[in-house]
C-alpha positions in Angstrom: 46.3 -183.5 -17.7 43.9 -186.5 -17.4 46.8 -188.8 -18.0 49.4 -187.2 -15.7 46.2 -187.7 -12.7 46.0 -191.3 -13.9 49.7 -192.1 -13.8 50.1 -190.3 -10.5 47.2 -192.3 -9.0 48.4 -196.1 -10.4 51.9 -195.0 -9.1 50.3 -194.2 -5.5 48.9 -197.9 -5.8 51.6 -199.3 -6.9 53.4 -197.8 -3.4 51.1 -199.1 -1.4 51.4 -202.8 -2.4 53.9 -205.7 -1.3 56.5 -206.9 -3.8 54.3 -209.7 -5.1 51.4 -207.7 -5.1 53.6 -204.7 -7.3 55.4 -208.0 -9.5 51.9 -209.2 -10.4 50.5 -205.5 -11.9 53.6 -204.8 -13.6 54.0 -208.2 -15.3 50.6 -208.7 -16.2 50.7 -204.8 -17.5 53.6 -205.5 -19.4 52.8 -209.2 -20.3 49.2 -207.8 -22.0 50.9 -204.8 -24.0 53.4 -207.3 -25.5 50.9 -210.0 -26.3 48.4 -207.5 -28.0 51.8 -206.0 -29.5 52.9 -209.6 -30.8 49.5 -211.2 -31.7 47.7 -207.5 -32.3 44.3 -209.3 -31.0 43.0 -209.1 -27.6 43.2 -213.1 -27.1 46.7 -212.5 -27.4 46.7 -209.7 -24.7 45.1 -211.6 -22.2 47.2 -214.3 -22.6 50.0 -212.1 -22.4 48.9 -210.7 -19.1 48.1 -214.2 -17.3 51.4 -215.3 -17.9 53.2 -212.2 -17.3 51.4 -211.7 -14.1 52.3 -215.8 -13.0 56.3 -214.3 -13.6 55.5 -211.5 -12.2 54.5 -212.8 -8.6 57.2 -215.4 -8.8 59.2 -212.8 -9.2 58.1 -210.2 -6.3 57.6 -213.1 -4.1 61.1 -213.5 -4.3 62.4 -209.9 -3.4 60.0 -210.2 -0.2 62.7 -212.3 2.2 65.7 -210.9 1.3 68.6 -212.4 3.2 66.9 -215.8 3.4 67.2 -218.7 1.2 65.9 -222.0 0.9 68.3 -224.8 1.7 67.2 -228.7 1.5 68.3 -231.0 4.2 69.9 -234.6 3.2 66.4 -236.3 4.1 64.9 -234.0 1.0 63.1 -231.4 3.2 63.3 -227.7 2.1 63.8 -225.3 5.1 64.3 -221.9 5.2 67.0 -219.6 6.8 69.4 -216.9 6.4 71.5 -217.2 4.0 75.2 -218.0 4.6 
């Protein structure tokens, strides 16, 4: 029962939070059970966490502006716009 509550409750957090905010807990969740997995030692799971979390925001902050992409002008400038 006490684990059903507790998945219930990070899933209703999870909800709750932007897509870089939800890509960050799930890569660092998943990043720190694969390192301590790999390297069975709990330097290896917190390494595992920082750099799943680092893909994980680079990847949620992508899924934020959907329809928009990032074009660079002939001077070198990035801009943003909708996509074409």
């Amino acid at each position: 029962m006490k684990k059903i509550l507790t998945a219930a409750a990070l899933i209703g957090m999870l909800a709750s939070c932007t897509a870089t905010e939800r890509g960050t807990a799930i890569g660092a969740g998943t990043g720190a059970v694969i390192g301590g997995a790999v390297t069975n030692s709990w330097g290896g799971a917190a390494v595992g966490a920082v750099g799943g979390g680092l893909v994980g925001a680079a990847i949620g902050q992508s899924q934020e502006r959907r329809g928009y992409c990032i074009y660079r002008d002939r001077y070198g400038r990035n801009y943003e716009a909708r996509c074409r």
